[in-house]
MARTIDO-807658 format. One line per field, with one value per residue (C-alpha): residue number from 1; z, y, x; residue in three letters; chain. Coordinates in steps of 0.5 Angstrom, whole numbers. Each point is the difference from the previous one (the first is absolute). Example, Ala and Ser with C-alpha at 12.3 -4.5 7.8 and 13.67 -1.06 7.14 Angstrom:
2
num = [1/2]
z = [16/-2]
y = [-9/7]
x = [25/2]
residuo = [ALA/SER]
cadena = [A/A]
***
This chain:
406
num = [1/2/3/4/5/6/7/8/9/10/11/12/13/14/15/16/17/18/19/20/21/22/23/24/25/26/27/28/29/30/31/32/33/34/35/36/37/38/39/40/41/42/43/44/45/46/47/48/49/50/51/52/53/54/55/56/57/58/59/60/61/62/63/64/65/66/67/68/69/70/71/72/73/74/75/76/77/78/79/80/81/82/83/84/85/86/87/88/89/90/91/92/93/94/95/96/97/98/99/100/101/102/103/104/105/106/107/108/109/110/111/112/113/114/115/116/117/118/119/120/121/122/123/124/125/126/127/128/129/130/131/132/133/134/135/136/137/138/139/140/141/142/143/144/145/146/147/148/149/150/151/152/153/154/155/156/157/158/159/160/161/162/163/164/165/166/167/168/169/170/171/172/173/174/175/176/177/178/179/180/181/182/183/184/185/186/187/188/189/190/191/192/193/194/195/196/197/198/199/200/201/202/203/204/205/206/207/208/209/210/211/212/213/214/215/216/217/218/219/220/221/222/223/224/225/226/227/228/229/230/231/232/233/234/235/236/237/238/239/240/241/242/243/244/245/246/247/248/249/250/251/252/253/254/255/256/257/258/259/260/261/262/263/264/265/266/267/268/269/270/271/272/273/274/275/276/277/278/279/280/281/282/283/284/285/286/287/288/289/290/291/292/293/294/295/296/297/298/299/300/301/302/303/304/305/306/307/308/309/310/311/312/313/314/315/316/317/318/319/320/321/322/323/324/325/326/327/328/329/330/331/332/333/334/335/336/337/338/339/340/341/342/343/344/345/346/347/348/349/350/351/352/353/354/355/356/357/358/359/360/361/362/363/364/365/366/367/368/369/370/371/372/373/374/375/376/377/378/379/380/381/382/383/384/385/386/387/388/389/390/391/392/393/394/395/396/397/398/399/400/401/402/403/404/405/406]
z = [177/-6/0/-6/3/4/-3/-4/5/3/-7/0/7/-1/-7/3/4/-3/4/6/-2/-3/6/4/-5/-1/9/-4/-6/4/5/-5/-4/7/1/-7/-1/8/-2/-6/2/7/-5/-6/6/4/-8/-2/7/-2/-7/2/5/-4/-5/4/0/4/2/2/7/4/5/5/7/5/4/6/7/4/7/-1/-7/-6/-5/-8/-4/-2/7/1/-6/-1/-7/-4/-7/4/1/-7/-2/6/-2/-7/1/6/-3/-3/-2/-3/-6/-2/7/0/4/1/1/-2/1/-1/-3/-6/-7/-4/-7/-3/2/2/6/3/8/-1/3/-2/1/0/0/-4/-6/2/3/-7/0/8/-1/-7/-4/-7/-4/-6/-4/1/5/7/5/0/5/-1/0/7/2/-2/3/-7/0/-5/1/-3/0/0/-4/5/1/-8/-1/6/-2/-8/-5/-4/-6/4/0/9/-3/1/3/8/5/7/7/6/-4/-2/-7/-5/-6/-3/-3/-1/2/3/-2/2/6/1/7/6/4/6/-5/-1/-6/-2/-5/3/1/-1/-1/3/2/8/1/-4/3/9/-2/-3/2/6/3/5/1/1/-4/0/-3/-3/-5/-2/-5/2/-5/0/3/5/2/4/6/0/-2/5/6/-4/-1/7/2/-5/3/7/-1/-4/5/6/4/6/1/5/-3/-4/-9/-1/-8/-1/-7/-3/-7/-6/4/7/-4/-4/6/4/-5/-2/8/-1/-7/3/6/-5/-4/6/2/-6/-2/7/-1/-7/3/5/-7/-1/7/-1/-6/3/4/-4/-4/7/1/-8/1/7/-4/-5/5/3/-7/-3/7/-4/-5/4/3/-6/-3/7/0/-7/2/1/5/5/-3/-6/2/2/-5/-5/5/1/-7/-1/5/-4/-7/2/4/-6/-6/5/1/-8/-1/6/-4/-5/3/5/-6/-5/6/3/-8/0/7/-3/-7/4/6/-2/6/-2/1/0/-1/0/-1/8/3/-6/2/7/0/-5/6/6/-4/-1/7/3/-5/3/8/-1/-4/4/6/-4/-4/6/3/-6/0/7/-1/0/-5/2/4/-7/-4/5/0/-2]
y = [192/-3/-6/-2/1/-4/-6/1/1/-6/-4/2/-3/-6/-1/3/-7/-5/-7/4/2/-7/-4/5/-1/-7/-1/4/-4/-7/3/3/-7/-5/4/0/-7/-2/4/-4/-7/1/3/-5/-5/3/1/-6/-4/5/-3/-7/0/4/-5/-5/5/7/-3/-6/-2/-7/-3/-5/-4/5/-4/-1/-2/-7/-1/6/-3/4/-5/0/2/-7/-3/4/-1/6/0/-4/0/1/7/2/-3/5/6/-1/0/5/6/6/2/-6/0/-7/-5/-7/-4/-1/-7/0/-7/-1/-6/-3/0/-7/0/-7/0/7/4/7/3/5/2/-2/6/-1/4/0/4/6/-1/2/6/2/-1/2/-7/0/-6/0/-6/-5/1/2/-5/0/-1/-6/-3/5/-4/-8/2/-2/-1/6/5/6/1/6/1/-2/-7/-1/2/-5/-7/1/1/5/2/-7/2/-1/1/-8/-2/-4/2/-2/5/-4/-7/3/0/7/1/7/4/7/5/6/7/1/5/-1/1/5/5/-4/-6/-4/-4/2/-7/-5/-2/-5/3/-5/0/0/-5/-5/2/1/-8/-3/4/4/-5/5/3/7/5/4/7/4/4/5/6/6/4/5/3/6/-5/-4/2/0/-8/-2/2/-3/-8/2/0/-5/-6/3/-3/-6/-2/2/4/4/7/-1/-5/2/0/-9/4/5/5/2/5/2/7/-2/-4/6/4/-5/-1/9/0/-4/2/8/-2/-3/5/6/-5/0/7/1/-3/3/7/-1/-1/7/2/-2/3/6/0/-1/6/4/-3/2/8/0/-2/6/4/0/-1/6/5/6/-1/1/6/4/0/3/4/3/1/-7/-1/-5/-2/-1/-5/-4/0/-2/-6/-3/2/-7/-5/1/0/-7/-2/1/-3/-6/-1/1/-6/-4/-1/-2/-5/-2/-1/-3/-5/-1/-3/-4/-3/-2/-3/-4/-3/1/5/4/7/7/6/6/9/0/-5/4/7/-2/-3/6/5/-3/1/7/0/-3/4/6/-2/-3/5/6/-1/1/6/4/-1/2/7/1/1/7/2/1/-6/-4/4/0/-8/-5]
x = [79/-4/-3/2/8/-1/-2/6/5/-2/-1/7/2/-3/4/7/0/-5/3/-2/-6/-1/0/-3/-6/1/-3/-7/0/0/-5/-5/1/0/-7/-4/3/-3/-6/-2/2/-5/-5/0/-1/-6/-3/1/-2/-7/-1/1/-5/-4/0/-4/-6/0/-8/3/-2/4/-5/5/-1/2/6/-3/4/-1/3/5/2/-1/-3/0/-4/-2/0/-7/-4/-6/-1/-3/-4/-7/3/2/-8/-3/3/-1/-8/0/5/-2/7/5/1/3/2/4/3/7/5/7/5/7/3/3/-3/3/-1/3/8/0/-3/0/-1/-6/-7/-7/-4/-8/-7/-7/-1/0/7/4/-4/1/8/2/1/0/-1/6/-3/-5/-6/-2/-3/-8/-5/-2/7/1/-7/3/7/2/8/2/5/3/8/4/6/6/-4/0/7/2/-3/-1/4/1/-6/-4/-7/-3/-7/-3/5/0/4/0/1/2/-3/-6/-2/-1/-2/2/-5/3/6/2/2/7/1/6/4/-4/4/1/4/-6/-1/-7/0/3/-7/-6/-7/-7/-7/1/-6/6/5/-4/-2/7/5/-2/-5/-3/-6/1/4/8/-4/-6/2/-5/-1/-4/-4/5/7/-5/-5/6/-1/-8/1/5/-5/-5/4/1/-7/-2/6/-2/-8/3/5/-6/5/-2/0/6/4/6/-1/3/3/4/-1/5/0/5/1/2/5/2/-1/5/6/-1/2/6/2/0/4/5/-1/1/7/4/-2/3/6/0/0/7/3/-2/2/7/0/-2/5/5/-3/2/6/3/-3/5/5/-1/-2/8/3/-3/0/5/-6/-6/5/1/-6/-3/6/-3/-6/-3/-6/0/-8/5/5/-7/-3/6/2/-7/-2/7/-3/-7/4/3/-6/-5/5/1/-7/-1/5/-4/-6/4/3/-5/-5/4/2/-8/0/6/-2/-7/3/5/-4/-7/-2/-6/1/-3/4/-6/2/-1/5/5/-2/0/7/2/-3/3/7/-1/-2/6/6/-4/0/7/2/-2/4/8/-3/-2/6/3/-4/2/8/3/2/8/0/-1/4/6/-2/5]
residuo = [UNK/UNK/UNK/UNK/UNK/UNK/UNK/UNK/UNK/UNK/UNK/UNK/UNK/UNK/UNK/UNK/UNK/UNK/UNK/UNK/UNK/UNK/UNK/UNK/UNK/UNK/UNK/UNK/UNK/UNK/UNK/UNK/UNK/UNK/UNK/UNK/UNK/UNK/UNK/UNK/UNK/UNK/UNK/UNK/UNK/UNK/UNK/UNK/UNK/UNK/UNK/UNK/UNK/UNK/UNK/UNK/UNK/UNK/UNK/UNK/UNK/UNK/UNK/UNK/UNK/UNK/UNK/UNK/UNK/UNK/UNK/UNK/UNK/UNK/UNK/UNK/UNK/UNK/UNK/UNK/UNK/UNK/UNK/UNK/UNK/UNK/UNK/UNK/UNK/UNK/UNK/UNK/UNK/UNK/UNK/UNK/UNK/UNK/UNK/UNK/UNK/UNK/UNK/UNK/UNK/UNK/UNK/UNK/UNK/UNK/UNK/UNK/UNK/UNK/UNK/UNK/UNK/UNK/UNK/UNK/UNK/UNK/UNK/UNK/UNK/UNK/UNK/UNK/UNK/UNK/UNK/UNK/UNK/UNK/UNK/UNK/UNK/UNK/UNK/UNK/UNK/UNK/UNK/UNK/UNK/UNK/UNK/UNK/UNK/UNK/UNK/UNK/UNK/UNK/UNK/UNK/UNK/UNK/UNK/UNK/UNK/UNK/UNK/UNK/UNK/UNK/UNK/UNK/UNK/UNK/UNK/UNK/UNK/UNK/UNK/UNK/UNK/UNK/UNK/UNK/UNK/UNK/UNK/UNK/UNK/UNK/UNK/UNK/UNK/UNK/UNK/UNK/UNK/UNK/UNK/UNK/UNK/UNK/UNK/UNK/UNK/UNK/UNK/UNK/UNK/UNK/UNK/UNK/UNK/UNK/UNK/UNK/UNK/UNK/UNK/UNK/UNK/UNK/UNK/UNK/UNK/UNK/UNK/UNK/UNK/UNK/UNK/UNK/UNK/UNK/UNK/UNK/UNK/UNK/UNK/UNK/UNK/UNK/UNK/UNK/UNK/UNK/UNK/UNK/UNK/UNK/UNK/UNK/UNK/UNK/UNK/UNK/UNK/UNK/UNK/UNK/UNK/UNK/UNK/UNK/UNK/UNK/UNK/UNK/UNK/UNK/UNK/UNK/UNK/UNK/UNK/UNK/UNK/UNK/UNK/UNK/UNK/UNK/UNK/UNK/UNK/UNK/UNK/UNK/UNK/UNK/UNK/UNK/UNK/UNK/UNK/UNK/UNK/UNK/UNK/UNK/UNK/UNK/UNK/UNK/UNK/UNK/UNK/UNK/UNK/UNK/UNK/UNK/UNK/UNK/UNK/UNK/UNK/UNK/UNK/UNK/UNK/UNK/UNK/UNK/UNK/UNK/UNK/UNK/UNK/UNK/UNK/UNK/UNK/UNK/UNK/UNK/UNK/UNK/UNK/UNK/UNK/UNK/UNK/UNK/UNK/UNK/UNK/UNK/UNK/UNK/UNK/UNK/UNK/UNK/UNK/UNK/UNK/UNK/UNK/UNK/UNK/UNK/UNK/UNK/UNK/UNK/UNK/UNK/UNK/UNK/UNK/UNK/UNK/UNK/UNK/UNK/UNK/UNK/UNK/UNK/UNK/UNK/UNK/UNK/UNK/UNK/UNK/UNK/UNK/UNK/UNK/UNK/UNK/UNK/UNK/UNK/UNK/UNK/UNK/UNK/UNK/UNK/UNK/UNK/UNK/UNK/UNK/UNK/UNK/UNK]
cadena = [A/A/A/A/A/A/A/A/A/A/A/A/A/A/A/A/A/A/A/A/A/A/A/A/A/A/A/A/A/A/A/A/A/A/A/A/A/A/A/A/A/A/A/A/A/A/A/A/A/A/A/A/A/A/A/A/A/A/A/A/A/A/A/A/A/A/A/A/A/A/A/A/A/A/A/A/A/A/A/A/A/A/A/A/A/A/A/A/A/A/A/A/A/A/A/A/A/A/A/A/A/A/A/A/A/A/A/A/A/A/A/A/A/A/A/A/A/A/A/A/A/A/A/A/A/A/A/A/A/A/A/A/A/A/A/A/A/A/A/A/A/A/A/A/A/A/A/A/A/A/A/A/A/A/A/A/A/A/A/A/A/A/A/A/A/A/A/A/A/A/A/A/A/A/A/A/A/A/A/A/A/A/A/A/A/A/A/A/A/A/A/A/A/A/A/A/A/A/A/A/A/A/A/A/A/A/A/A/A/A/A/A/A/A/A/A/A/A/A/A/A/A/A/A/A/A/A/A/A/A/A/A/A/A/A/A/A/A/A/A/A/A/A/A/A/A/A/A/A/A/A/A/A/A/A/A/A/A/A/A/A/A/A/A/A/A/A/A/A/A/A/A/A/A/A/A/A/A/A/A/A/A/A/A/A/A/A/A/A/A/A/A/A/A/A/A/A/A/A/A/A/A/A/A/A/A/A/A/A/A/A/A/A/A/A/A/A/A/A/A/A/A/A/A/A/A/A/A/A/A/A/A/A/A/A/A/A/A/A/A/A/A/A/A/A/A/A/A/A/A/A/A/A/A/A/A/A/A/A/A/A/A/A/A/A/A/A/A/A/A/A/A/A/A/A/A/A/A/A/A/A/A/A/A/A/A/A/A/A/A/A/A/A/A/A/A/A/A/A/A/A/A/A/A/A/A]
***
């Protein structure tokens, strides 16, 4: 029998009971669509958790007191102080390959601005410090050197800070505002950056020079951080051996003492959080794919139904010289035919609802050609190993048994 026969009679079947054939295709239609929904939302997770922390400077490298155990007890970072602003000055004139380095403080508290007031955090470091982490200033000016030198108490506020505790269209250059009853004269704003993919407000913030903050605020000699910038994204391995080894002489450790910091770079961040988002991403196209398994084997369960409905049928065309490889082909070429247009319609579906689930909930998506091939594929996949077992019972009937059936 022709190919094209074929085709058309299993068109044909499929239109002869289309309720059926709808619900049969309904099981591939959820599943294909569960899938590529799944798949987009782990991807757009995964690819925006990359752009976030890439936003901060690929060539970023973090420089934190190791946590350090005393008497059987893990201490805090801040119990066992390591850093300190001579580190930052020895590494500066002895490294070969940081670009820009800063000191790191950061303290929360409340910013008060005549009746109102707003819970934020004052972050802080040197001039290189707006560079190193990407800060840029929306009006007035940045802080200078010489004001870093004299402590001076000026400041940069983000836009949440501004929309919290002044009034709408009110200019914050000039004015006076105190963070925990310390006095700051607002010298610039901060671009707006707006949320970052772990919920965090990137502009409820306060921007200071950190000697003002270390002797006002902080009142502590050592630092919460280091920041640095290396010279570029290939040379952040050779950097971090070369902090390593700099801040080893600086700190006079001994060959068999243990390093008292510990580095911390943009690429092990992203590396961790790809790990999980793959993890994640593995789960929901799992729990996705069931779909299509059940689907499968509602697939499965419909050609039964056939099967028995349409014995005499089978019989007849084998009584006028059908073959068996016939009848094989024609009932397989019906579960591939409901398989295919369901997933043609899953994708459709699985599409449109990804982009509904990002317009309603603001989740970030991602919907590449290879998660919709690859739910497409596995849908063919399944009509045809669920399909298979009822069409090749089909061709195993005898001719006289199935047209004496009843």
């Amino acid at each position: 029998m022709k190919f094209i026969n074929l085709i058309k009679i299993a068109i044909a079947a499929i239109r002869r009971n289309k309720m059926r054939s709808f619900l049969t295709m309904l099981g591939i239609v959820i599943g294909v669509a569960a899938v590529i929904a799944m798949l987009a939302i782990g991807q757009g997770s995964n690819a925006s958790i990359r752009k976030t922390i890439s936003s901060m400077g690929t060539n970023l490298i973090n420089v934190v007191p190791a946590v350090q155990n005393k008497g059987g007890v893990r201490q805090g970072r801040d119990a066992s102080p390591t850093l300190f602003v001579d580190d930052v000055t020895y590494l500066r004139q002895n490294s070969q390959l940081i670009d820009a380095i800063s000191p790191e403080l950061d303290v929360s508290g409340q910013v008060v601005y005549g009746s109102k007031n707003w819970p934020t955090t004052i972050y802080s470091g040197n001039e290189d410090y707006p560079h190193i982490k990407k800060y840029e200033v929306a009006t007035g000016r940045m802080y200078t050197t010489q004001e870093i030198k004299t402590a001076a108490k000026v400041c940069l506020v983000g836009q949440t800070v501004i929309e919290n505790i002044f009034e709408e269209g009110e200019n914050p250059i000039g004015k006076t505002i105190r963070f925990n009853s310390i006095p700051f004269k607002i010298i610039g704003t901060l671009k707006e950056k707006g949320d970052n993919t772990f919920g965090q407000d990137q502009d409820d913030m306060i921007l200071a020079p950190y000697t003002t903050v270390m002797k006002r605020l902080f009142r502590q000699n050592f630092l919460r951080a280091i920041v640095v910038s290396a010279k570029s994204e290939d040379l952040i391995s050779e950097t971090s051996n070369e902090i390593t080894q700099l801040l080893r002489e600086s700190h006079k450790l001994k060959d068999s003492q243990d390093d008292d910091f510990e580095l911390r770079t943009q690429e092990e961040l992203i590396s961790n959080f790809g790990s999980i988002s793959e993890m994640m991403l593995v789960l929901l196209g799992s729990i996705a794919a069931i779909s299509l398994v059940v689907g499968g084997i509602g697939i499965m369960n419909i050609m039964y139904v056939s099967v028995t409905e349409r014995t005499r049928e089978i019989g007849l065309r084998m009584a006028i010289g059908g073959k068996g490889s016939d009848i094989l082909r024609q009932f397989l070429l019906e579960a591939l035919l409901l398989s295919i247009i369901g997933g043609l319609i899953g994708v459709g579906v699985g599409v449109f609802s990804s982009h509904i689930v990002e317009s309603i909930l603001g989740w970030p998506i991602l919907i590449t050609a290879d998660s919709i091939a690859l739910s497409f594929l596995f849908c063919t996949f399944i009509g045809v190993f669920f399909g298979w077992y009822p069409a090749r019972k089909a061709s195993a009937l005898n001719p006289i048994d199935a047209l004496r059936h009843e």
